[in-house]
C-alpha positions as CSV (number, residue, x, y, z in Angstrom):
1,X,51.0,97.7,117.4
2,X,53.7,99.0,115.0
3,X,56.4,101.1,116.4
4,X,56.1,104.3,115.4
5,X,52.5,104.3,117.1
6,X,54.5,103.3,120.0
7,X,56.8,106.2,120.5
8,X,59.7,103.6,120.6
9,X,60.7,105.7,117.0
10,X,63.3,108.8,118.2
11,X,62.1,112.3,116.9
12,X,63.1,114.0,114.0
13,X,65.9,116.2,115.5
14,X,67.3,113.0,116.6
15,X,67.0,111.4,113.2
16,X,68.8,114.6,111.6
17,X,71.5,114.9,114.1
18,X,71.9,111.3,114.2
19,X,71.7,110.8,110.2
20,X,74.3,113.2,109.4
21,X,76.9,111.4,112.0
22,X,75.9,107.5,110.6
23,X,79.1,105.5,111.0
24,X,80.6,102.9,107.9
25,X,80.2,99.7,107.5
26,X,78.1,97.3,109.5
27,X,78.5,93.7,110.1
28,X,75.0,91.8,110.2
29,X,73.6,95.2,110.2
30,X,70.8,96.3,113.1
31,X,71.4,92.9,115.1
32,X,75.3,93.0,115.4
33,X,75.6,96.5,116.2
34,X,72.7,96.7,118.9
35,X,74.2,93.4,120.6
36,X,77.7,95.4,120.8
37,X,76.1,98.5,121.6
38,X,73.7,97.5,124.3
39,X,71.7,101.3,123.4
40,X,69.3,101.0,120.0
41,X,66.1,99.7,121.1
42,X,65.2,95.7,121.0
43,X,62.0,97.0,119.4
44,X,63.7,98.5,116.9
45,X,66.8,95.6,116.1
46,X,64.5,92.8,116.6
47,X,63.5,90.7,113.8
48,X,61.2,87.9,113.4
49,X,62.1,84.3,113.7
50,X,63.9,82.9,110.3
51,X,65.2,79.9,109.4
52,X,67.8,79.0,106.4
53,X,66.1,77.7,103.5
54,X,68.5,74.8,102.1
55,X,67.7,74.6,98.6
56,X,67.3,78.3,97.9
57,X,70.7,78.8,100.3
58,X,72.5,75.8,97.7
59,X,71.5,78.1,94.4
60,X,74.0,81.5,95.9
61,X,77.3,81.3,94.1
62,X,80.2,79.9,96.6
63,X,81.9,83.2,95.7
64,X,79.7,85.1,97.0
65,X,78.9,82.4,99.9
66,X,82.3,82.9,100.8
67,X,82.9,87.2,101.0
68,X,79.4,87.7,101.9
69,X,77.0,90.0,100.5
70,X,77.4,93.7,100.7
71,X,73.9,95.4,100.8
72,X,73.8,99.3,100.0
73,X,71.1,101.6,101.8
74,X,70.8,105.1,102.0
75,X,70.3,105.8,106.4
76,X,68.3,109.3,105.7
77,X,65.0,107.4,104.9
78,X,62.8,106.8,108.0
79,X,60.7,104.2,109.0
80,X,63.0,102.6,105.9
81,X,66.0,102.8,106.9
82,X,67.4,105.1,109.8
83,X,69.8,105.3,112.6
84,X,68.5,104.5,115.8
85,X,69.2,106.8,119.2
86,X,72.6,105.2,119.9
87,X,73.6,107.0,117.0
88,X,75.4,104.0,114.9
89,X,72.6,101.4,114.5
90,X,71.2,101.2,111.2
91,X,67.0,100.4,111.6
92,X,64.0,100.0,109.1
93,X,61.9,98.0,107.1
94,X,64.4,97.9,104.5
95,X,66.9,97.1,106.9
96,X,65.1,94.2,108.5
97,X,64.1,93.1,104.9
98,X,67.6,92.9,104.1
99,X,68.7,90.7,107.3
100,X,65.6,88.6,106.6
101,X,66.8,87.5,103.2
102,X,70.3,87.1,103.9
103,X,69.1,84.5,106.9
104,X,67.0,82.6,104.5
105,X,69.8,82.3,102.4
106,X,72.1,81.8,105.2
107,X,74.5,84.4,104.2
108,X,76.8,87.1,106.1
109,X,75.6,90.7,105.3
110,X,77.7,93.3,105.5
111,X,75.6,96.7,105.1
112,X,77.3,100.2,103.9
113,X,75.6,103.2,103.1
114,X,75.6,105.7,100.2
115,X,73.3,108.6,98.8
116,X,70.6,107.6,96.1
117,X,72.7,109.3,93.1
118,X,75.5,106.8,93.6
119,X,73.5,103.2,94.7
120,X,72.7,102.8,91.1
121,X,76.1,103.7,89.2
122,X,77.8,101.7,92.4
123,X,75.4,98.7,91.3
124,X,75.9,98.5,88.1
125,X,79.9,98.8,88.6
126,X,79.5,95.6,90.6
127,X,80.5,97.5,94.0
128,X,77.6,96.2,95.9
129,X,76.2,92.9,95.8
130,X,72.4,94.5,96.6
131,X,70.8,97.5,97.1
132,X,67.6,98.2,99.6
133,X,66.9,101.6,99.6
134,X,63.4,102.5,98.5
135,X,64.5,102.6,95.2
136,X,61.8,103.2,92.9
137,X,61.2,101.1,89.8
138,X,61.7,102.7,86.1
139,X,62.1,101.0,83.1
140,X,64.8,103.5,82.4
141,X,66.3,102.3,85.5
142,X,65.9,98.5,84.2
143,X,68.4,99.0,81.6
144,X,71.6,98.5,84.1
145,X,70.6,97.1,87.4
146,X,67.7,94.1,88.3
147,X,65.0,94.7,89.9
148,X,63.0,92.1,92.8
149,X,60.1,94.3,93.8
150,X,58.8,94.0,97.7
151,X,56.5,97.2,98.3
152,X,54.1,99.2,97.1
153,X,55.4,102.7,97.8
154,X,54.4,106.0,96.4
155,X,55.2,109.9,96.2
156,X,53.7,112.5,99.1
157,X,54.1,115.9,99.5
158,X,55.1,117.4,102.9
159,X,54.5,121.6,103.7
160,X,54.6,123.1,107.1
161,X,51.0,123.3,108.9
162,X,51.2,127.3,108.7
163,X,50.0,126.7,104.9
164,X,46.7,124.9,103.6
165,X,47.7,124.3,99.6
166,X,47.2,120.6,98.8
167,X,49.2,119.4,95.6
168,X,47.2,116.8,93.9
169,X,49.4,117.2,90.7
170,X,53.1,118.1,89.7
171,X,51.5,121.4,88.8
172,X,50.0,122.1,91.8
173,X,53.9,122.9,92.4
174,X,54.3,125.7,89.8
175,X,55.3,129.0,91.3
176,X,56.8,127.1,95.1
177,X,59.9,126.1,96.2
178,X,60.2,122.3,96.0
179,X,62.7,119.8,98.1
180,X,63.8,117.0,96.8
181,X,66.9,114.6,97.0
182,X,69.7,114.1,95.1
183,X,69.3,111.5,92.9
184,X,65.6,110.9,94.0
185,X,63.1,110.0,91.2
186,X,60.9,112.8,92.4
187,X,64.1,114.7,91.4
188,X,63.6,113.1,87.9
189,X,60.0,113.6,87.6
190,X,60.6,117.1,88.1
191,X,63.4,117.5,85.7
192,X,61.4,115.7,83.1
193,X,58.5,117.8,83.9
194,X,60.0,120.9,83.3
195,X,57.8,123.3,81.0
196,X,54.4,122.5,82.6
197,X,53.9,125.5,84.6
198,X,55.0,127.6,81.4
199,X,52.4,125.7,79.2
200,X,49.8,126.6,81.7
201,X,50.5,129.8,81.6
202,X,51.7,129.7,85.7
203,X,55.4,130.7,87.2
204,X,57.6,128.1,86.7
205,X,58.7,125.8,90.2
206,X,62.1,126.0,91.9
207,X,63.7,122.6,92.8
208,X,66.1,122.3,95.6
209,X,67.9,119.5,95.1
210,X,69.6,118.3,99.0
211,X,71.9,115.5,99.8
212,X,69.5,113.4,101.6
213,X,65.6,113.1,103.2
214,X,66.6,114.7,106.6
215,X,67.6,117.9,104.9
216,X,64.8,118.1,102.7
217,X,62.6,118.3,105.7
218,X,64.8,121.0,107.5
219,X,63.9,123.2,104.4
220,X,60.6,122.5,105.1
221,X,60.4,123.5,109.0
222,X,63.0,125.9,108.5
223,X,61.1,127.7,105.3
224,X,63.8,127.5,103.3
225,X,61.3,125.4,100.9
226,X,57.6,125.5,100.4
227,X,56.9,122.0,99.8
228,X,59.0,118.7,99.8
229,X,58.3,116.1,97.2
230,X,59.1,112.8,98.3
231,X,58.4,108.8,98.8
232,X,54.9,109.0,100.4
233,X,56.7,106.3,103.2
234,X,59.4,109.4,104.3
235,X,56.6,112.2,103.8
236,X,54.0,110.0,106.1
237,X,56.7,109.5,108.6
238,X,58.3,112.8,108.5
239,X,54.6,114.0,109.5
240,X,54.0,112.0,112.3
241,X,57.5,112.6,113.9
242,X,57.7,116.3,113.6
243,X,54.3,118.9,114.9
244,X,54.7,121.3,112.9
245,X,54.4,119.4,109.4
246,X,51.9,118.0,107.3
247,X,51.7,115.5,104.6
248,X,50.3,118.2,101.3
249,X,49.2,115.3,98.9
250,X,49.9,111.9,97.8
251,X,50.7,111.3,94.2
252,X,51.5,108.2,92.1
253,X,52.1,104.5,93.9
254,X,55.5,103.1,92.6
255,X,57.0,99.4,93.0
256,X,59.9,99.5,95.0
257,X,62.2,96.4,94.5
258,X,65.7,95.1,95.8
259,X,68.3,96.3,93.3
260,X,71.2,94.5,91.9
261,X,74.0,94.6,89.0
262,X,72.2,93.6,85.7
263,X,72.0,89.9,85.1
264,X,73.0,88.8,88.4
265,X,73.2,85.4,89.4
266,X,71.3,86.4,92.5
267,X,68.6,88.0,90.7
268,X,66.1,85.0,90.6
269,X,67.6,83.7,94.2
270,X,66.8,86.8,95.5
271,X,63.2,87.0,94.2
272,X,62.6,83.3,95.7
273,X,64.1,84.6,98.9
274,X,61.6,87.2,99.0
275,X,58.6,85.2,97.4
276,X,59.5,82.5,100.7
277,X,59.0,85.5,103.1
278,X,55.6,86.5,102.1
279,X,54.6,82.8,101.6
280,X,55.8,82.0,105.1
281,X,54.1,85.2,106.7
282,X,57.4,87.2,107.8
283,X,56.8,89.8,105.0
284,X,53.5,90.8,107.1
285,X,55.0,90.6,110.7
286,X,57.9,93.0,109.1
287,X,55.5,95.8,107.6
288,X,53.8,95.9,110.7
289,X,56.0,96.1,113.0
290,X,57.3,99.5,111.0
291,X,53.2,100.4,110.6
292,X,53.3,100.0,107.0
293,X,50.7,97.0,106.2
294,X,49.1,99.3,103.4
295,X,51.7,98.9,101.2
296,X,52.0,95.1,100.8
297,X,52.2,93.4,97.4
298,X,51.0,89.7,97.1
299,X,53.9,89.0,94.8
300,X,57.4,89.2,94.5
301,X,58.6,90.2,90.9
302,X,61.9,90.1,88.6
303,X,62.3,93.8,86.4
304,X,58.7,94.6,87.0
305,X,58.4,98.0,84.8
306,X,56.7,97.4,81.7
Protein backbone atom coordinates (compact mmCIF):
# COMPACT_ATOMS: atom_id res chain seq x y z
CA UNK A 1 0.00 0.00 0.00
CA UNK A 2 1.69 3.32 -0.88
CA UNK A 3 2.34 5.66 1.84
CA UNK A 4 0.35 8.37 1.71
CA UNK A 5 -2.70 5.91 1.90
CA UNK A 6 -1.00 4.93 4.96
CA UNK A 7 -0.93 8.12 6.96
CA UNK A 8 2.86 7.55 7.50
CA UNK A 9 2.87 11.08 5.14
CA UNK A 10 2.95 14.25 7.86
CA UNK A 11 0.15 16.83 7.19
CA UNK A 12 0.30 19.85 5.39
CA UNK A 13 0.98 22.32 8.27
CA UNK A 14 3.84 20.15 8.96
CA UNK A 15 5.05 20.12 5.40
CA UNK A 16 4.84 24.08 5.38
CA UNK A 17 6.39 24.63 8.72
CA UNK A 18 8.86 22.14 8.02
CA UNK A 19 9.56 23.27 4.27
CA UNK A 20 10.36 26.67 5.04
CA UNK A 21 13.07 25.57 7.86
CA UNK A 22 14.79 22.71 5.24
CA UNK A 23 18.50 22.58 6.26
CA UNK A 24 21.65 22.58 3.39
CA UNK A 25 23.28 20.15 2.06
CA UNK A 26 22.75 16.43 2.57
CA UNK A 27 25.16 13.63 2.30
CA UNK A 28 23.50 10.44 0.64
CA UNK A 29 20.38 12.34 1.03
CA UNK A 30 17.11 10.57 2.91
CA UNK A 31 19.25 7.39 4.02
CA UNK A 32 22.26 9.25 5.78
CA UNK A 33 20.27 11.77 7.43
CA UNK A 34 17.44 9.43 8.90
CA UNK A 35 20.32 6.96 10.10
CA UNK A 36 21.86 10.13 12.01
CA UNK A 37 18.70 11.40 13.02
CA UNK A 38 16.94 8.31 14.33
CA UNK A 39 13.25 10.60 13.70
CA UNK A 40 12.08 10.62 9.72
CA UNK A 41 10.13 7.53 9.26
CA UNK A 42 11.82 4.06 7.89
CA UNK A 43 8.74 4.07 5.59
CA UNK A 44 9.58 7.11 4.30
CA UNK A 45 13.87 6.72 3.99
CA UNK A 46 13.63 3.30 2.87
CA UNK A 47 14.56 2.30 -0.54
CA UNK A 48 14.46 -0.72 -2.40
CA UNK A 49 17.30 -3.17 -2.67
CA UNK A 50 20.08 -1.98 -5.49
CA UNK A 51 23.00 -3.21 -6.51
CA UNK A 52 26.01 -1.41 -8.54
CA UNK A 53 25.84 -2.05 -12.02
CA UNK A 54 29.65 -2.48 -13.21
CA UNK A 55 29.72 -1.61 -16.67
CA UNK A 56 27.32 1.27 -16.49
CA UNK A 57 29.29 2.39 -13.04
CA UNK A 58 32.93 2.09 -15.50
CA UNK A 59 31.25 4.69 -18.16
CA UNK A 60 31.03 7.86 -15.08
CA UNK A 61 33.99 10.10 -15.67
CA UNK A 62 36.72 9.49 -12.72
CA UNK A 63 36.26 13.26 -12.04
CA UNK A 64 33.21 13.00 -11.19
CA UNK A 65 33.69 9.41 -9.52
CA UNK A 66 35.96 11.11 -7.39
CA UNK A 67 33.89 14.61 -5.91
CA UNK A 68 30.65 12.81 -6.22
CA UNK A 69 27.62 13.98 -7.82
CA UNK A 70 25.73 16.97 -6.54
CA UNK A 71 21.92 16.42 -7.33
CA UNK A 72 19.68 19.68 -7.02
CA UNK A 73 15.90 19.41 -5.85
CA UNK A 74 13.53 21.79 -4.90
CA UNK A 75 12.06 20.32 -0.91
CA UNK A 76 8.52 22.25 -1.39
CA UNK A 77 7.13 19.51 -3.75
CA UNK A 78 5.24 16.70 -1.98
CA UNK A 79 5.03 13.26 -2.42
CA UNK A 80 8.21 14.39 -4.78
CA UNK A 81 10.38 15.67 -2.80
CA UNK A 82 9.62 16.95 0.87
CA UNK A 83 10.97 17.11 4.35
CA UNK A 84 10.03 14.54 6.55
CA UNK A 85 8.68 15.25 10.41
CA UNK A 86 12.16 15.44 11.86
CA UNK A 87 12.35 18.46 10.12
CA UNK A 88 15.85 17.97 8.14
CA UNK A 89 15.27 14.76 6.11
CA UNK A 90 14.75 15.27 2.55
CA UNK A 91 11.83 12.35 1.21
CA UNK A 92 10.12 11.64 -2.16
CA UNK A 93 9.91 9.85 -5.27
CA UNK A 94 12.38 12.09 -6.77
CA UNK A 95 14.44 11.74 -3.95
CA UNK A 96 14.51 7.98 -3.86
CA UNK A 97 14.94 8.15 -7.71
CA UNK A 98 17.96 10.06 -7.20
CA UNK A 99 19.64 7.60 -4.45
CA UNK A 100 18.55 4.72 -6.80
CA UNK A 101 20.62 5.91 -9.60
CA UNK A 102 23.55 7.03 -7.83
CA UNK A 103 23.66 3.22 -6.26
CA UNK A 104 23.51 1.67 -9.63
CA UNK A 105 26.22 3.78 -10.56
CA UNK A 106 27.90 3.36 -7.38
CA UNK A 107 28.44 7.01 -6.78
CA UNK A 108 28.31 9.42 -3.59
CA UNK A 109 25.36 11.85 -3.77
CA UNK A 110 25.42 14.84 -2.25
CA UNK A 111 21.83 16.55 -2.50
CA UNK A 112 21.28 20.57 -2.06
CA UNK A 113 18.26 22.34 -2.65
CA UNK A 114 17.17 25.45 -4.67
CA UNK A 115 13.89 27.09 -5.96
CA UNK A 116 12.70 26.04 -9.68
CA UNK A 117 13.82 29.56 -11.16
CA UNK A 118 17.43 28.87 -10.34
CA UNK A 119 17.84 24.73 -11.01
CA UNK A 120 18.05 25.48 -14.53
CA UNK A 121 20.43 28.67 -14.88
CA UNK A 122 22.49 26.60 -11.83
CA UNK A 123 22.52 23.62 -14.46
CA UNK A 124 23.55 25.01 -17.19
CA UNK A 125 26.46 27.01 -15.27
CA UNK A 126 27.69 23.58 -14.42
CA UNK A 127 26.88 24.12 -10.46
CA UNK A 128 25.10 20.96 -10.11
CA UNK A 129 25.94 17.72 -11.58
CA UNK A 130 21.90 16.73 -11.87
CA UNK A 131 18.81 17.99 -11.16
CA UNK A 132 15.44 15.98 -9.89
CA UNK A 133 12.84 18.20 -9.32
CA UNK A 134 9.76 17.59 -11.32
CA UNK A 135 11.09 19.58 -13.90
CA UNK A 136 8.88 19.59 -16.83
CA UNK A 137 10.18 19.00 -20.28
CA UNK A 138 10.14 21.97 -23.06
CA UNK A 139 11.87 22.12 -26.09
CA UNK A 140 12.67 25.70 -25.06
CA UNK A 141 14.09 24.18 -22.01
CA UNK A 142 16.28 21.64 -24.32
CA UNK A 143 18.29 24.39 -25.65
CA UNK A 144 20.76 24.55 -22.31
CA UNK A 145 20.27 21.65 -20.10
CA UNK A 146 19.68 17.54 -21.08
CA UNK A 147 16.93 15.94 -20.50
CA UNK A 148 16.42 11.81 -19.25
CA UNK A 149 12.72 11.61 -18.85
CA UNK A 150 11.26 9.12 -15.90
CA UNK A 151 7.52 10.18 -15.34
CA UNK A 152 4.58 10.96 -16.75
CA UNK A 153 3.38 14.08 -14.79
CA UNK A 154 0.80 16.65 -15.58
CA UNK A 155 -0.76 20.06 -14.47
CA UNK A 156 -3.94 20.13 -11.79
CA UNK A 157 -5.75 22.80 -10.48
CA UNK A 158 -6.36 23.02 -6.60
CA UNK A 159 -9.38 25.60 -5.11
CA UNK A 160 -10.76 25.43 -1.65
CA UNK A 161 -14.01 23.00 -1.23
CA UNK A 162 -16.20 26.30 -0.33
CA UNK A 163 -16.24 26.76 -4.36
CA UNK A 164 -17.55 24.34 -7.18
CA UNK A 165 -15.79 25.99 -10.57
CA UNK A 166 -13.95 23.21 -12.34
CA UNK A 167 -11.08 24.57 -14.84
CA UNK A 168 -10.88 22.33 -17.78
CA UNK A 169 -8.91 25.05 -19.70
CA UNK A 170 -6.32 27.98 -19.07
CA UNK A 171 -9.45 30.04 -19.63
CA UNK A 172 -11.58 28.65 -17.31
CA UNK A 173 -9.04 30.95 -15.13
CA UNK A 174 -9.96 34.29 -16.64
CA UNK A 175 -11.42 36.75 -14.13
CA UNK A 176 -9.60 34.48 -10.63
CA UNK A 177 -6.70 34.79 -8.75
CA UNK A 178 -4.23 32.11 -9.79
CA UNK A 179 -1.07 30.65 -7.65
CA UNK A 180 1.66 29.62 -9.13
CA UNK A 181 5.52 29.17 -8.39
CA UNK A 182 8.30 31.02 -9.27
CA UNK A 183 9.89 29.72 -11.96
CA UNK A 184 7.15 26.90 -12.50
CA UNK A 185 6.12 26.10 -16.15
CA UNK A 186 2.51 26.73 -15.13
CA UNK A 187 4.08 30.14 -14.40
CA UNK A 188 5.19 30.19 -18.17
CA UNK A 189 2.12 28.83 -19.59
CA UNK A 190 0.36 31.59 -18.08
CA UNK A 191 2.69 34.35 -19.13
CA UNK A 192 2.60 32.99 -22.63
CA UNK A 193 -1.03 32.84 -22.38
CA UNK A 194 -1.60 36.19 -21.65
CA UNK A 195 -4.45 37.84 -23.85
CA UNK A 196 -6.89 34.85 -23.86
CA UNK A 197 -9.37 36.08 -21.49
CA UNK A 198 -9.31 39.57 -23.49
CA UNK A 199 -9.90 37.72 -26.87
CA UNK A 200 -12.86 36.11 -25.32
CA UNK A 201 -14.20 39.00 -24.38
CA UNK A 202 -13.79 37.81 -20.29
CA UNK A 203 -11.65 39.82 -17.36
CA UNK A 204 -8.33 39.05 -17.70
CA UNK A 205 -6.58 36.40 -14.64
CA UNK A 206 -4.33 37.61 -11.92
CA UNK A 207 -1.14 35.42 -11.39
CA UNK A 208 0.51 35.27 -8.00
CA UNK A 209 3.65 34.22 -8.51
CA UNK A 210 5.13 32.50 -4.75
CA UNK A 211 8.54 31.21 -3.92
CA UNK A 212 7.63 27.66 -3.60
CA UNK A 213 4.42 24.85 -3.69
CA UNK A 214 3.79 25.19 0.17
CA UNK A 215 2.88 28.81 -0.23
CA UNK A 216 0.92 28.49 -3.13
CA UNK A 217 -1.37 26.30 -1.20
CA UNK A 218 -1.52 28.75 1.87
CA UNK A 219 -3.06 31.26 -0.70
CA UNK A 220 -5.34 28.78 -1.43
CA UNK A 221 -6.69 27.81 2.26
CA UNK A 222 -6.03 31.18 3.33
CA UNK A 223 -8.12 32.86 0.25
CA UNK A 224 -5.57 34.85 -0.68
CA UNK A 225 -5.94 33.04 -4.25
CA UNK A 226 -8.83 31.48 -5.93
CA UNK A 227 -7.19 28.72 -7.65
CA UNK A 228 -3.57 27.24 -7.73
CA UNK A 229 -2.16 25.96 -10.90
CA UNK A 230 0.25 23.40 -10.48
CA UNK A 231 2.00 19.76 -11.28
CA UNK A 232 -1.15 17.53 -11.03
CA UNK A 233 1.48 15.23 -8.59
CA UNK A 234 1.63 18.46 -5.87
CA UNK A 235 -2.23 19.39 -6.58
CA UNK A 236 -3.24 15.51 -5.99
CA UNK A 237 -1.21 15.42 -2.89
CA UNK A 238 -1.91 18.85 -1.61
CA UNK A 239 -5.75 17.47 -1.76
CA UNK A 240 -5.40 14.50 0.03
CA UNK A 241 -3.30 16.02 2.92
CA UNK A 242 -5.27 19.07 3.61
CA UNK A 243 -9.71 18.80 4.25
CA UNK A 244 -10.47 21.71 3.16
CA UNK A 245 -9.06 21.56 -0.56
CA UNK A 246 -9.94 20.09 -3.65
CA UNK A 247 -8.14 19.17 -6.82
CA UNK A 248 -10.35 21.88 -9.65
CA UNK A 249 -9.12 20.16 -12.89
CA UNK A 250 -6.38 18.32 -14.48
CA UNK A 251 -4.92 19.79 -17.60
CA UNK A 252 -2.14 18.62 -19.93
CA UNK A 253 0.29 15.32 -19.05
CA UNK A 254 4.04 16.49 -19.34
CA UNK A 255 7.39 14.28 -19.41
CA UNK A 256 9.25 14.99 -16.46
CA UNK A 257 13.00 13.96 -16.93
CA UNK A 258 16.32 14.21 -14.77
CA UNK A 259 18.02 17.43 -15.82
CA UNK A 260 21.62 18.02 -16.46
CA UNK A 261 24.23 20.73 -18.08
CA UNK A 262 23.87 20.47 -21.95
CA UNK A 263 26.01 17.72 -23.48
CA UNK A 264 26.93 16.06 -20.40
CA UNK A 265 29.02 13.12 -20.30
CA UNK A 266 26.53 11.70 -17.94
CA UNK A 267 23.64 12.27 -20.12
CA UNK A 268 23.45 8.75 -21.84
CA UNK A 269 24.96 7.09 -18.42
CA UNK A 270 22.23 8.54 -16.69
CA UNK A 271 19.45 7.36 -19.15
CA UNK A 272 20.96 3.67 -18.96
CA UNK A 273 20.87 4.13 -15.16
CA UNK A 274 17.34 4.73 -15.36
CA UNK A 275 16.43 2.47 -18.38
CA UNK A 276 18.19 -0.50 -15.81
CA UNK A 277 15.71 0.49 -13.03
CA UNK A 278 12.59 -0.01 -14.87
CA UNK A 279 14.05 -3.07 -16.60
CA UNK A 280 14.98 -4.56 -13.24
CA UNK A 281 11.47 -3.63 -11.61
CA UNK A 282 12.72 -0.92 -8.95
CA UNK A 283 11.15 1.98 -11.06
CA UNK A 284 7.59 0.15 -10.13
CA UNK A 285 8.43 -0.70 -6.39
CA UNK A 286 9.43 3.25 -6.17
CA UNK A 287 6.18 4.78 -7.69
CA UNK A 288 4.27 2.69 -5.45
CA UNK A 289 5.57 3.05 -2.51
CA UNK A 290 4.82 7.09 -3.06
CA UNK A 291 1.14 6.00 -4.67
CA UNK A 292 1.96 7.19 -7.98
CA UNK A 293 1.89 3.89 -10.37
CA UNK A 294 -0.39 6.04 -12.86
CA UNK A 295 2.25 7.95 -14.02
CA UNK A 296 4.86 5.31 -15.23
CA UNK A 297 6.50 5.52 -18.59
CA UNK A 298 7.79 2.17 -20.29
CA UNK A 299 10.86 4.04 -21.49
CA UNK A 300 13.46 6.11 -20.43
CA UNK A 301 14.37 8.95 -23.00
CA UNK A 302 17.45 11.44 -23.92
CA UNK A 303 15.90 15.36 -24.77
CA UNK A 304 12.44 13.91 -25.37
CA UNK A 305 10.51 17.30 -26.58
CA UNK A 306 9.95 17.25 -30.11
Amino acid sequence: MSLHKKSVAVTLASIVALGLSACGPVVDNAASNSSESGAASSELTALPEVKPVAELAARVPQDLRDSGFTVVTNPHSPPMTYVAEDGKTLVGFDLDMARAIGKVLDVKLETTEAGLDTIIPGLAANRYTMALATIGVTPERQKSIDFVSYYKGGQGFLATKKTDFEITKLEDLCGRRVAVSVGSVQQTALADSAGICKAAGLEDYTVQPYPNNNQSVLAISSERADVMYASISIVGYSAKQNPDVRVAGVYKRTTVAAALPKNSALTPVVHAAVQHLMDDGTYTKILKKWGLEDNAIPTAEINPAK
